[in-house]
Residue frames as qw, qx, qy, qz and C-alpha x, y, z in Angstrom:
[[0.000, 0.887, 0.463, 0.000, 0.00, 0.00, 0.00],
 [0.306, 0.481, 0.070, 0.818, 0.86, 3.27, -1.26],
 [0.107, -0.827, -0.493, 0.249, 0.24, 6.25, 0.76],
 [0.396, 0.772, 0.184, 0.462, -0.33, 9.73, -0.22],
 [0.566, -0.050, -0.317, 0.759, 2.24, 11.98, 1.10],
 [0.162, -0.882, -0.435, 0.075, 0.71, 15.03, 3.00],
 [0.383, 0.823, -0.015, 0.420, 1.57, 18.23, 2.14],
 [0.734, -0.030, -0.395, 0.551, 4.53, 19.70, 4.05],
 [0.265, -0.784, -0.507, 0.241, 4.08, 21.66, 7.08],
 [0.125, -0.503, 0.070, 0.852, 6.34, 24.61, 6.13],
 [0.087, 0.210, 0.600, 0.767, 4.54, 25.30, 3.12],
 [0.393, -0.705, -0.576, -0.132, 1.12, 25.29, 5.09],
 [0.471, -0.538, -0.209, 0.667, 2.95, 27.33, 7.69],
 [0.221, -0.080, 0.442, 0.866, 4.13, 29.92, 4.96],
 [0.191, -0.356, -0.637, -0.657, 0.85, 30.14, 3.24],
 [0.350, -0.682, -0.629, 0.131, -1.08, 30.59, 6.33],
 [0.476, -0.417, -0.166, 0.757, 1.31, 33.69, 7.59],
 [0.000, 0.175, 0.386, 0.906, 0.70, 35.25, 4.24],
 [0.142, -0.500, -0.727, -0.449, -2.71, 35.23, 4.43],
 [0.570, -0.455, -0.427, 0.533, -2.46, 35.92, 7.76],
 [0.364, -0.405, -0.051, 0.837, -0.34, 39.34, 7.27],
 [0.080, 0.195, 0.546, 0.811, -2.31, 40.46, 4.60],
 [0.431, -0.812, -0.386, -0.079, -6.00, 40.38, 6.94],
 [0.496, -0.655, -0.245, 0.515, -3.90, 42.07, 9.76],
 [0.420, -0.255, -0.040, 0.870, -2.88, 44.56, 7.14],
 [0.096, -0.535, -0.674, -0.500, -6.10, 45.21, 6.31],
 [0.518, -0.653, -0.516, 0.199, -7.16, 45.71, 9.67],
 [0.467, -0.553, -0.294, 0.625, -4.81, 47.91, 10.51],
 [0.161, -0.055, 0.307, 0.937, -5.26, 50.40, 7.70],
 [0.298, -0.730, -0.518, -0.331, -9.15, 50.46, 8.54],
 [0.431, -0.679, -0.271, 0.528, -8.00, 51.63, 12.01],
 [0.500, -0.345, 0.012, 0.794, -5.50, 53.88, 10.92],
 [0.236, 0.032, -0.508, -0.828, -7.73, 55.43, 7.88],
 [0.041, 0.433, 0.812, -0.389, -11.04, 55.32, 9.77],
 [0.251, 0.637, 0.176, -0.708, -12.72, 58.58, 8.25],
 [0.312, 0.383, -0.726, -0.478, -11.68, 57.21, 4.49],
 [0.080, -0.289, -0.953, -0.042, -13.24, 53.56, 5.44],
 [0.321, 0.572, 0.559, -0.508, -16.48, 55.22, 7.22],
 [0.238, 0.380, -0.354, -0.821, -16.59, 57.43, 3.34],
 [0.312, 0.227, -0.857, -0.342, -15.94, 54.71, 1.33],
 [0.101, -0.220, -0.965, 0.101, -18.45, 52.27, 3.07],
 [0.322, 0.690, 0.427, -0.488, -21.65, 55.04, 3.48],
 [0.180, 0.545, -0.421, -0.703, -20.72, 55.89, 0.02],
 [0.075, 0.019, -0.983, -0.166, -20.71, 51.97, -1.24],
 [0.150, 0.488, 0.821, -0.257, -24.67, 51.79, 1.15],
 [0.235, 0.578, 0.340, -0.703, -25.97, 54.51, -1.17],
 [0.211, 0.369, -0.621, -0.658, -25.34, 53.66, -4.24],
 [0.102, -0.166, -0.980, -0.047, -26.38, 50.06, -3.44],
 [0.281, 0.569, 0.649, -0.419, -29.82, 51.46, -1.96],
 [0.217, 0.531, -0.368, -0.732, -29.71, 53.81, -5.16],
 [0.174, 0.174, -0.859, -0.449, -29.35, 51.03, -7.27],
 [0.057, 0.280, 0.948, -0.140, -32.06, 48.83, -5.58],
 [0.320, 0.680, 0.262, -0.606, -34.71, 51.69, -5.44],
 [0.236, 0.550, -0.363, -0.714, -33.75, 52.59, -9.07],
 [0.228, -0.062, -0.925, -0.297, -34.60, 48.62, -10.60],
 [0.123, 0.555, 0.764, -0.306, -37.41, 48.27, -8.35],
 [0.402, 0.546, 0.331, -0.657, -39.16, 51.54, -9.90],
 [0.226, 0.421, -0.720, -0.503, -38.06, 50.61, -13.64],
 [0.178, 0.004, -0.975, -0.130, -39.65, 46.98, -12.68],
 [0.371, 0.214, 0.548, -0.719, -42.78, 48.10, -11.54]]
């Protein structure tokens, strides 16, 4: 019997950090740029209610 050889833990290790440092540098440029995220994210919920209002009266 063969078995299959499981992937190797520094590669999983590696790939996890990245992902890793890449959320945490998300994170920390929402903190640090907090008046630019609040913009950018009440800016993003009007457009979207825009949009929704604007198909709904078109589909009436």
């Amino acid at each position: 019997m063969t078995e299959k050889p499981s992937p190797t833990p520094t590669t999983d290790h590696k790939t996890n950090n990245r992902e890793y440092s890449y959320v945490r540098l998300a994170m920390r440029n929402m903190v640090r740029k907090k008046n630019t995220s609040l913009k950018h994210f009440f800016l993003t919920v009007i457009g979207l209610l825009t949009f929704l209002v604007g198909i709904s009266y078109l589909t009436r």
